[in-house]
Structures are given as structure tokens and as C-alpha cells.
N, C-alpha and C positions, 0 to 999 in steps of 0.2 A: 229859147222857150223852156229845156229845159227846167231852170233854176228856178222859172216861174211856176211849174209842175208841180217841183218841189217844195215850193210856198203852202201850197193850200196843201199839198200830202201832210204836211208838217201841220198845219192848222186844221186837221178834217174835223177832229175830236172839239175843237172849240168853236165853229163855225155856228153853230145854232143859238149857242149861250151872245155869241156877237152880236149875230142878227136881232134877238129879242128886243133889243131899245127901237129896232123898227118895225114894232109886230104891228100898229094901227095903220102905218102905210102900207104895210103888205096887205094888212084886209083891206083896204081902200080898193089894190092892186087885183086883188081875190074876186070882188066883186064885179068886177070890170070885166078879168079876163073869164067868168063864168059861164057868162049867153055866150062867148064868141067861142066856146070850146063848147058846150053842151051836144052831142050825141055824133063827134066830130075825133077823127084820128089828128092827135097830135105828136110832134115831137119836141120835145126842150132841148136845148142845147147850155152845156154850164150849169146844167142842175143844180151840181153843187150838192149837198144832203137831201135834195129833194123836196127842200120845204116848198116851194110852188107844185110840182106834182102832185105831193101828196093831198093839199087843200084843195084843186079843182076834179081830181080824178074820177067822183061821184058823178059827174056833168060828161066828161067825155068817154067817148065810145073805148078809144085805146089810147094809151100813154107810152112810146120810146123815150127816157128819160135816161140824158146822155152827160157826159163830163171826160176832160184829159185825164183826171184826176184820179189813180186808183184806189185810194184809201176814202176821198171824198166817196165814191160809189158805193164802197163796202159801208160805209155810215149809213148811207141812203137806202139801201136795203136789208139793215138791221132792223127796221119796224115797217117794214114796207106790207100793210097788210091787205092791197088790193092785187088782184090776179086780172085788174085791166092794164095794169101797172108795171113796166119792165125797165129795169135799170140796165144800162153798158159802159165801158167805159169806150169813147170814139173821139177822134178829135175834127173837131167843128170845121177844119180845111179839108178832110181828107174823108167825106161822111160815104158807110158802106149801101145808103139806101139808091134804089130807082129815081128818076127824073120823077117827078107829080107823082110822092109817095103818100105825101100829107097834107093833111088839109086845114092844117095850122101848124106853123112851128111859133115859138115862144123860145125869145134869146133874152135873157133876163141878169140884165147889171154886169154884160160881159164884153160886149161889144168897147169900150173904154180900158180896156183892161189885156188887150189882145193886140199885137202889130198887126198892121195890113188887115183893119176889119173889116174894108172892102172886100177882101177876098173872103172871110167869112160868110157876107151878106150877097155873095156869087154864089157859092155855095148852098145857101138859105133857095136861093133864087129856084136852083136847079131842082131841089128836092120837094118843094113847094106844089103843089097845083094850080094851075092857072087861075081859078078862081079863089086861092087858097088868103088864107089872112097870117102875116105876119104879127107878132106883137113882140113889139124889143123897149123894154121900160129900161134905161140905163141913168147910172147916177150923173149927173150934171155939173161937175165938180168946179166948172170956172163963173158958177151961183154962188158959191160958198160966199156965206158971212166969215167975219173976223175967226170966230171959233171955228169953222168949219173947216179953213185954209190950216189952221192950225193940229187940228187933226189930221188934214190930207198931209201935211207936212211928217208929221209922226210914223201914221203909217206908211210913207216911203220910206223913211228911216229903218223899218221894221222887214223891208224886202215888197211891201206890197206893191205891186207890178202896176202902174197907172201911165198909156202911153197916148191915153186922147182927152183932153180938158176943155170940153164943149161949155156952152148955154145950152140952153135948150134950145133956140131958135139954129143955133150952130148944128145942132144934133140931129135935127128936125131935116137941115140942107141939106146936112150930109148924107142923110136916108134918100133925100127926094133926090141926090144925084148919082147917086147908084141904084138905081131899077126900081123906086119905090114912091106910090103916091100913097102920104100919108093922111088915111081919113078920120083917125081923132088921136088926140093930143093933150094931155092933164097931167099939170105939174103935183107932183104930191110932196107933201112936207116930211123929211125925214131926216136922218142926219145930214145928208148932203142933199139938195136939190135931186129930185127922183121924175124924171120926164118919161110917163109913158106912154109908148107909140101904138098904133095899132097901125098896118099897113098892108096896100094891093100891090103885084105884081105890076112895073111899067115895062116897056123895052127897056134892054140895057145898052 
């Protein structure tokens, strides 16, 4: 895990410029996750520089906005200009909060990118509230067109860290067989196939 830390430490300063060719899928993304976070304590996990935080922040009550990543975090809260708004750095297997702390957490494009994201999504489980909503929009990378594969190719060349290569219907099972009944589902067009989830609490 590690060297995978070190990946995005080393890209923190260029993450946002990357992201940019996918700013109409994030608004797609923004708009979605708006009513389901509106006057509702959430956490992110994978923040990242915080570009999802920062876009719903106005809608929710409070924002934990988390990442492994310590130079990703210090990015994220160089412009961070809401006081709903708190950035940490914690890592998504080992999270410091209570059992039913939040009442939405939001795992975004990270769940594929993580070993054992089963255990992540135990983790999600525990800190959750019972009647809490999950939303985990992650890239779908075994959608890929010809170009797309060709890029996922590159950026593993480059260290990026990809350890799950779902469809989306594969992404979707994988959710509903770890604790999760998922109740809406929209693939968005972005560089890669972008599946995102919203989801309730099942047994596990």
C-alpha cells in the first residue's frame, strides 16, 4: 500500500488539472449526489483534493473529508473556504469514527483502486447509520473502448494502482454481495465508464 500512497503524494499537485476532461461527468455526479446529501452529515473517503466535497458542501449539514494521502489533503485544504468543511488525513480500513457516525458516506472512484475493497466497504458499513445512504460512483474500467484500454494500459505503466476491473453490472454484484442493496444506478460517460451507486445498508 505503501508505494500506492506514494503515487498520488507525488501527483497531489496535478490531480485537479487531470481530473478537468471529466468536469461534465462530475457535474452529472454533483447533481445526483446533492438531494441525497442536503442538510445530512457526511463523510468522503478518497477525497482526494476535495473536488467532490467542495461542490456539495452548500447542501450538507457537515463534511469529514478524508484521504491516505498527506500532500493530497494539504492540496484539499488550500482553498477550502467552508467551516462545514473539515479535511483529515485517515485511512478508509482503519476509520477513527463511532459505529452510525454518518448519515451518508460518499467512496468516490476508489473502491477499484484499493486491495481488499471488501474490507473498505465493512468498514463503510460500521460507520454508516442504519438508515444511512451509501454512494460509491467508481470507474468501470472492463467498459473501456479501444482508446480507453489504451489509456488504462499507460497509466499502469505510470504506477497507477488499479486492482479491480468491473462492468458495471460486475460492480453493482459486488456491492449487493457485501451488505449493500443498491437503489439507483447511472452509468455516466467519462473517460472511462463511471458507474454510480447510491446504496442501503443489508445484513452482512
Amino acid at each position: 500500500m505503501q508505494e500506492h500512497k506514494n503515487f498520488w503524494d507525488k501527483n497531489a499537485g496535478r490531480y485537479d488539472r487531470f481530473m478537468r476532461k471529466d468536469r461534465a461527468a462530475y457535474e452529472e455526479m454533483y447533481a445526483l449526489i446533492w438531494p441525497v446529501v442536503k442538510a445530512k452529515t457526511v463523510l468522503e473517503l478518497a477525497t482526494g483534493t476535495g473536488l467532490i466535497a467542495k461542490s456539495i458542501v452548500n447542501a450538507a449539514a457537515r463534511i469529514e473529508a478524508t484521504d491516505a494521502s498527506v500532500e493530497m489533503i494539504a492540496e484539499a485544504k488550500r482553498d477550502n473556504q467552508s467551516a462545514k468543511l473539515y479535511f483529515s488525513v485517515q485511512d478508509m480500513f482503519r476509520l477513527p469514527y463511532a459505529d452510525e457516525s454518518f448519515e451518508v458516506v460518499i467512496v468516490s472512484n476508489a473502491l477499484h483502486i484499493v486491495p481488499q475493497p471488501e474490507k473498505a466497504l465493512a468498514e463503510i458499513h460500521r460507520v454508516l447509520k442504519d438508515d444511512g445512504v451509501l454512494i460509491a460512483p467508481t470507474f468501470t474500467h472492463a467498459e473501456n473502448s479501444f482508446f480507453g484500454n489504451s489509456k488504462a494500459f499507460f497509466l499502469k505503466l505510470a504506477g497507477f494502482p488499479l486492482y479491480s476491473k468491473w462492468t458495471s453490472e460486475e460492480y453493482l454484484r459486488f456491492l449487493r454481495q457485501n451488505g449493500w442493496a443498491v437503489r439507483k444506478s447511472v452509468v455516466l460517460k467519462a473517460s472511462f465508464p463511471l458507474t454510480y451507486a447510491e446504496c442501503e445498508k443489508t445484513e452482512v
